[in-house]
N, C-alpha and C positions, 0 to 999 in steps of 0.2 A: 291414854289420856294426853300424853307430851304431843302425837301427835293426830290430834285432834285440834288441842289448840295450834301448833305449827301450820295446821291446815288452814284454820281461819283466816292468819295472817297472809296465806300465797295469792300471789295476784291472779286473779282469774282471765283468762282465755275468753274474747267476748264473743266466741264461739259457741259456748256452752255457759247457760246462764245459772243454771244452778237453783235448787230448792232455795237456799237461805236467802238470796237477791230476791228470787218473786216472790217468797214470802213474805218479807218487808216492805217490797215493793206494794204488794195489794193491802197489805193489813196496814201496815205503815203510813200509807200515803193516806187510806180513807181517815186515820184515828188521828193525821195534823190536821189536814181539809178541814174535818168535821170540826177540831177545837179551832179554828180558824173562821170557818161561818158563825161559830158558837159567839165570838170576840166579837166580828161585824156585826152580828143581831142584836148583843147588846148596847154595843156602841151606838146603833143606830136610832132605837127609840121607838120604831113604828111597833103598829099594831101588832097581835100573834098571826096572823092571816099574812101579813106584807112578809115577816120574819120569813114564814114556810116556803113562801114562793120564793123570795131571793136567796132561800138555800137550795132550794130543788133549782135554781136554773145555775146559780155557781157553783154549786157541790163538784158536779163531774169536770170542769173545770181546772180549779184545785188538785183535783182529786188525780186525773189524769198526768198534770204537771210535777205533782210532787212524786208519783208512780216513776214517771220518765227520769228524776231527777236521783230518784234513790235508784233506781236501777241499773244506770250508767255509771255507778260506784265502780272503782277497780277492786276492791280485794272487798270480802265476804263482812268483813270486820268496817271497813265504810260503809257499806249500806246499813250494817248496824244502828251505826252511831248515825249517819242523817236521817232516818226512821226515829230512834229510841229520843234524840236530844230536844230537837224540836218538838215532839210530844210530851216533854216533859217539863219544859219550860213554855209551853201555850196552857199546858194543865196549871200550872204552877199562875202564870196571870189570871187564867179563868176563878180557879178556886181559894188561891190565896189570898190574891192582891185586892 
């Protein structure tokens, strides 16, 4: 277990990207994107028709950007938390506030 988490903390080699970086990386980045269009559509007001289209043309967009930006995290344990935080604080505007 001690090192498991030890592991998480090492800074990674950007040689070798590793399961945990692309995993957050792709799962990560779509589930900010997507609470992110979710904010602009509402914010916006248009119809459900206008909504669909300006998420399908911004989605990959976003979605791309936030990928690149979790991914070029140094250690396993950053891309975590730039994946995990912002998702939970755009949920957090969406559904609380």
């Amino acid at each position: 277990m001690n090192k498991i988490i030890k592991n998480i903390f090492l800074k990674d080699n950007n040689n070798t990207l590793g399961f945990i970086r692309i995993f957050f990386s792709i799962f990560g980045g779509l589930v900010v994107s997507y609470f992110l269009i979710m904010i602009i559509s509402e914010q916006l007001k248009y119809s459900i028709f206008e909504n669909i289209v300006i998420g399908i043309i911004i989605l990959p967009f976003f979605w791309s950007a936030m990928s690149l930006y979790i991914i070029m995290s140094k250690t396993k344990f950053n891309s975590i938390l730039k994946a995990l935080i912002p998702a939970i604080v755009l949920y957090a505007i969406l559904y609380i506030f």
